[in-house]
C-alpha positions as CSV (number, residue, x, y, z in Angstrom):
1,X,0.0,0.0,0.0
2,X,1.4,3.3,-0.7
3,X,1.3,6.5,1.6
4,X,-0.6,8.4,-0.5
5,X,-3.5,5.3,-0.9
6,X,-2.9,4.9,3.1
7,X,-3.7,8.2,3.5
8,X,-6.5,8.7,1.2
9,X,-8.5,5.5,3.1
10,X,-7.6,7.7,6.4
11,X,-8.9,11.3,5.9
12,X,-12.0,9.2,4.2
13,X,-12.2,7.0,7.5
14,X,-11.9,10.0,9.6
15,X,-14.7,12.3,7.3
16,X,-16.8,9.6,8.2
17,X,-16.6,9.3,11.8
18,X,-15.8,12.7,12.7
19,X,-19.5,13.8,12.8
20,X,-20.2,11.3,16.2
21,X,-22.1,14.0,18.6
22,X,-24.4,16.3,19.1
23,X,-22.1,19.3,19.7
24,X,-18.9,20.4,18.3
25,X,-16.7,20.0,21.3
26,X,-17.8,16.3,21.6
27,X,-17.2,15.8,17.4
28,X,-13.7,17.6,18.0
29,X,-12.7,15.0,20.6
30,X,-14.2,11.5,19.3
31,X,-12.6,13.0,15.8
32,X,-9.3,13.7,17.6
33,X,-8.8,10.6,19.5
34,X,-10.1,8.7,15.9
35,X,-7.8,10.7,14.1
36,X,-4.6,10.2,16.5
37,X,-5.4,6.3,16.4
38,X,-5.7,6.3,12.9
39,X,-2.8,8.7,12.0
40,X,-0.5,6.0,14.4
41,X,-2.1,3.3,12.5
42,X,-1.0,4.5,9.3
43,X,2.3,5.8,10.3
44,X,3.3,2.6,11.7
45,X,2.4,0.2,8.4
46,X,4.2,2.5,6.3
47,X,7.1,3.0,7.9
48,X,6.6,6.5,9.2
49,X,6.9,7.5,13.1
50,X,3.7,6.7,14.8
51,X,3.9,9.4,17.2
52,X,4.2,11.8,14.5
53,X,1.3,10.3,12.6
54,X,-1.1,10.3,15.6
55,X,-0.4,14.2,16.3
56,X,-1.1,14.9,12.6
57,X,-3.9,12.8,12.7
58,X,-5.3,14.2,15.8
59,X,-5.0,17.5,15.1
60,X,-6.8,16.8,11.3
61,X,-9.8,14.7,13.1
62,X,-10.5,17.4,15.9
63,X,-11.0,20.3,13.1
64,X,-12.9,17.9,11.1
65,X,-15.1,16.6,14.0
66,X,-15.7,20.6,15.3
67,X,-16.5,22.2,11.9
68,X,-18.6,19.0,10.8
69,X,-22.6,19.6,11.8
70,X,-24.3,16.0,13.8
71,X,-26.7,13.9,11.9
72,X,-30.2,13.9,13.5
């Protein structure tokens, strides 16, 4: 898998599941901690520095989990 397919299936993954919550503050966190998991994830299988990848991660899932509205 390359980086740029690794990351593509992330940011999709994290689009997805960064609208969990009713208000923003909730979607920033569950979208943070998804994004830092993720980000480590996909750090790690392609050979990158997990720690770096979950901060990237994290930082991209909180913004998208905060300026995403919730599903009703």
């Amino acid at each position: 898998m390359t980086r740029k397919t690794a990351f593509g299936m992330a940011l999709g993954l994290l689009t997805m599941l960064s609208a969990c919550g009713y208000d923003p503050g909730t979607r920033a966190v569950t979208g943070g901690l998804l994004g830092a998991g993720t980000g480590a994830g996909v750090a790690a299988v392609t050979g990158g520095r997990p720690a770096t990848g979950a901060l990237i991660g994290g930082g991209v899932g909180a913004v998208g989990g905060a300026v995403t509205s919730p599903r009703f």
